[in-house]
C-alpha positions in Angstrom: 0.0 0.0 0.0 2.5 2.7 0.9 5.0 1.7 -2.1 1.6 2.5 -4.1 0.7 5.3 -2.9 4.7 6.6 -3.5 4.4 5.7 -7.4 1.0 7.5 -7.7 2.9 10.9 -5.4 6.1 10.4 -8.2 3.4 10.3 -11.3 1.6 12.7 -10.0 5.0 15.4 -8.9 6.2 14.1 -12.9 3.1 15.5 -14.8 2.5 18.5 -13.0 6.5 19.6 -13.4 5.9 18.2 -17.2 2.3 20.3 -17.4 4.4 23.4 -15.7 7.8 22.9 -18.0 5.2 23.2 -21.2 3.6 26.5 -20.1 7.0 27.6 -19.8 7.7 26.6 -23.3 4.9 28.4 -24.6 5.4 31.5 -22.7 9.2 31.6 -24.3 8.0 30.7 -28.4 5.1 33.6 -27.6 7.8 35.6 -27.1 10.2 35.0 -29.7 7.3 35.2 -31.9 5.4 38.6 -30.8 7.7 41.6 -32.1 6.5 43.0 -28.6 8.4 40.8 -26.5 11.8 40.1 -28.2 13.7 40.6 -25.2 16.3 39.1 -26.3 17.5 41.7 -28.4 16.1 44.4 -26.8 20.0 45.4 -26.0 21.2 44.4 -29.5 21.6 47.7 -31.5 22.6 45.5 -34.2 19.6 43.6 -34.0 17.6 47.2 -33.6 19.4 48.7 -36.8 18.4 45.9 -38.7 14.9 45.2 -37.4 15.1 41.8 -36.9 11.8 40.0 -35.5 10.0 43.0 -37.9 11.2 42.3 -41.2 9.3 39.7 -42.9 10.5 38.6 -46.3 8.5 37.4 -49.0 9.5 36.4 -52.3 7.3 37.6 -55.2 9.3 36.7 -58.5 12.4 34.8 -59.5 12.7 36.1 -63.0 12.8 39.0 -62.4 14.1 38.7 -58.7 11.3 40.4 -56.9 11.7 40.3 -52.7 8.9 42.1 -50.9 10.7 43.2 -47.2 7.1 43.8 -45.1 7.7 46.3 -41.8 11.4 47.5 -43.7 11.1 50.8 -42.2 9.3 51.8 -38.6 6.7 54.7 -38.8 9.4 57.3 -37.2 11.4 55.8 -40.3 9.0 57.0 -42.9 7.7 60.4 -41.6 11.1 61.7 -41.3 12.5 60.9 -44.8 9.0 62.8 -45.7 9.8 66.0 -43.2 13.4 66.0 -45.0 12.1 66.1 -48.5 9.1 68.1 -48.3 10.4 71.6 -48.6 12.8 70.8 -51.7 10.5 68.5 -53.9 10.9 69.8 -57.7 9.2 68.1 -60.8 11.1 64.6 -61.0 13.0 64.1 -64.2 14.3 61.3 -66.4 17.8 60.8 -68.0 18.8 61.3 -71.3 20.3 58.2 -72.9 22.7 60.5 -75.4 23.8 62.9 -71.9 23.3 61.0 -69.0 21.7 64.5 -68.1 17.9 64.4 -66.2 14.8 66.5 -68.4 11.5 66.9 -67.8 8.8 64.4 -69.2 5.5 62.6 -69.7 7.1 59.0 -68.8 6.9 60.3 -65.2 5.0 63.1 -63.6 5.9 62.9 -59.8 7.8 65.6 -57.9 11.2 64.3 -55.5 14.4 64.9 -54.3 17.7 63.6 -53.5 18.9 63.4 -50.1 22.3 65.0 -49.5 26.0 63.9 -48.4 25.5 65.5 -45.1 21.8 64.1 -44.6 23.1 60.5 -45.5 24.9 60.8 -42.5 22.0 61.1 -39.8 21.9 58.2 -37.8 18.5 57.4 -39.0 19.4 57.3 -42.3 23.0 55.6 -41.6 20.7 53.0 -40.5 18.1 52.5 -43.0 21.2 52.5 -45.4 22.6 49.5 -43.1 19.7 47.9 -43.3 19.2 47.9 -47.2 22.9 46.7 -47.8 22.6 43.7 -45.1 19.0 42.4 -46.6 20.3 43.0 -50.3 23.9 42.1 -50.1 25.5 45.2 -51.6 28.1 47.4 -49.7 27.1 50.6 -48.5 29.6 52.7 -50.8 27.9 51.2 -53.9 24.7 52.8 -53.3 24.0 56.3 -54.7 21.7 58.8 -52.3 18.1 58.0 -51.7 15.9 59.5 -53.5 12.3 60.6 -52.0 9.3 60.5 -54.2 6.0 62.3 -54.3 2.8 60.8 -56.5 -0.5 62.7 -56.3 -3.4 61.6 -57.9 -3.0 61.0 -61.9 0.5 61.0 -61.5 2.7 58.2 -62.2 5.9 56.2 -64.1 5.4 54.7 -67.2 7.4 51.4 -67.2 11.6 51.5 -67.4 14.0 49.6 -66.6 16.4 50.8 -63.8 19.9 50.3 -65.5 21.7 52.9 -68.5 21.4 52.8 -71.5 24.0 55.5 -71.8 27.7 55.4 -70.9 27.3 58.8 -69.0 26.3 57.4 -66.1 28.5 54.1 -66.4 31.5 56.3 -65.4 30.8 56.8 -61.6 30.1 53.2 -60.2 29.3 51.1 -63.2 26.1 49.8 -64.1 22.9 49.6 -61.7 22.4 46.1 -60.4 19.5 46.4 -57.9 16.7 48.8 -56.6 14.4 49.1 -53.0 11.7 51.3 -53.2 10.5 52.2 -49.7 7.1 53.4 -49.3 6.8 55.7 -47.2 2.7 56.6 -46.8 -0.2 54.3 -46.1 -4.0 55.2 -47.4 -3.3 55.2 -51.3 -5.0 54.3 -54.0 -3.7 52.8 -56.7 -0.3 53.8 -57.4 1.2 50.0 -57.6 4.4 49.2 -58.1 4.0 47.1 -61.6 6.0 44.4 -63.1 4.6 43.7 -66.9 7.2 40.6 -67.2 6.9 38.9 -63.7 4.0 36.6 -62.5 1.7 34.4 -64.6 -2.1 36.4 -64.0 -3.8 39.9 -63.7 -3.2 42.5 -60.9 -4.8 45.9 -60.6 -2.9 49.1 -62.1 -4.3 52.1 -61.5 -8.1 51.1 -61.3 -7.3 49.1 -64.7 -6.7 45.2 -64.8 -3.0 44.2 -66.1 -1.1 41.0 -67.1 1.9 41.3 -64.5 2.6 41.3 -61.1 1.5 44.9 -59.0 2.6 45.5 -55.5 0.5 47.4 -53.2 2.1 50.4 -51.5 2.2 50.0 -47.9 3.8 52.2 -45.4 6.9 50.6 -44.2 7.2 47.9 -46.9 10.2 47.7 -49.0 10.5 46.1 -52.8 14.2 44.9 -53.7 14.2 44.1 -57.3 17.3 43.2 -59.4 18.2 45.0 -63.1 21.0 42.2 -63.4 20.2 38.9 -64.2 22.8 35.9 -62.5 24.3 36.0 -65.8 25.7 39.6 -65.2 24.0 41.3 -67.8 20.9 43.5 -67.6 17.8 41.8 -67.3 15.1 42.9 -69.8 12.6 41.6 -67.2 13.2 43.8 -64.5 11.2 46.6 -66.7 8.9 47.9 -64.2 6.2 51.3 -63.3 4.8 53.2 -60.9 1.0 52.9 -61.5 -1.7 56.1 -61.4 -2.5 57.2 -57.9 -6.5 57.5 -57.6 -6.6 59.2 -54.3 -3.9 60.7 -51.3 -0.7 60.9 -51.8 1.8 57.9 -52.2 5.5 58.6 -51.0 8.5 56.3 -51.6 12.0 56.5 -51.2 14.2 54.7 -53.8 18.1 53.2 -53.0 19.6 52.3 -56.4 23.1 50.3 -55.7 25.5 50.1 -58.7 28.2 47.6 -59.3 31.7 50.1 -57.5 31.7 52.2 -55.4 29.6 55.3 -56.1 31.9 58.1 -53.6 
């Protein structure tokens, strides 16, 4: 009798440790999980810079290399790359192939601005610019300055590719290889990011159904998108658009990375 009555005390002591030791369990994956409660690198400011246990990547196209980066940038993030380029927006130009030089035109109505040398080195930027050459694998000094972007409503970017046509341009860092549009402002319609040559079926452009792939601007998401193929040469599929915005305002910041160094 009392040797029974120690087995069924042991069992009993076993499960209940076994029932505690599995709450415990669940309490820890909850918190690796919930952005919230990553104390774990709560002291990192490696971890912080980088925004690891925010940054969800998705992968959207292999040809052309399309990575959608959800929660890229915070909301402090976003609002100040808008406060820096609001007062010194001008009417956003494209380059000439024969001059390398920018002029106004039809194949893209926004307004923008380029971020300066001594801007780039605010230690919000310095980390967003961390952060885009960890997740895409360039170094820092091959990027050229961020760009920020305004669309208002019946503005847009007719499709382009990213790299030159030229060999102005080639002569300070070599050819682009890759691009990450940040967007920067939430509560837009339309304005898509749009990819006639990736995906299989129809997305909305603008109000207007297209054969492609369209990404929805989101504030904080990020697009990384390659203009060179694996190959090394520029990839024809990478040409891309900014669709129509039907209503508000859609702000994104664009990092193009080059090949060399770019300073």
């Amino acid at each position: 009798m009392n040797r029974s009555r120690y087995i069924l005390a042991l069992l009993t002591f076993v499960t209940i440790g076994m029932i505690i030791g599995s709450l415990f369990q669940l309490a820890f994956i909850n918190r690796l999980e919930e952005p919230s409660g990553i104390l774990h690198w709560e002291n990192d400011n490696e971890a912080t810079t980088l925004r690891l246990g925010y940054v969800k990547p998705e992968v959207l196209s292999w040809s052309p290399r399309v990575v959608l980066f959800h929660n890229f940038l915070s909301v402090e993030e976003c609002d100040t790359l808008k406060a820096i380029a609001r007062p010194r927006l001008q009417v956003s130009t494209v380059v000439d192939t024969k001059t390398g030089k920018g002029f106004k035109s039809e194949v893209r109505t926004s307004s923008g601005m380029f971020l300066n040398n001594d801007e780039r080195k605010f230690p919000i930027v310095q980390a967003i610019e961390k952060r885009i050459s960890v997740f895409s694998q360039i170094p820092p000094e091959n990027g050229e300055l961020i760009q920020v972007l305004r669309y208002e409503p019946s503005q847009y970017y007719r499709p382009h590719h990213d790299y030159f046509a030229d060999t102005f341009n080639l002569k300070r860092g070599g050819q682009r290889i890759a691009t990450m549009l940040m967007y920067l402002s939430d509560n837009v319609e339309g304005g898509e990011t749009f990819f006639p040559m990736a995906g299989n079926g129809e997305c909305s452009c603008g109000g207007k159904m297209v054969k492609g792939l369209c990404v929805k601007p989101t504030k904080g998401d990020a697009v990384l998108f390659w203009s060179m193929g694996l190959n090394g040469e520029s990839d024809p599929k990478s040409i891309h658009g900014g669709c129509a915005v039907l209503k508000g305002e859609k702000w994104s910041a664009t990092k193009w990375m080059r090949q060399k160094t770019t300073f």
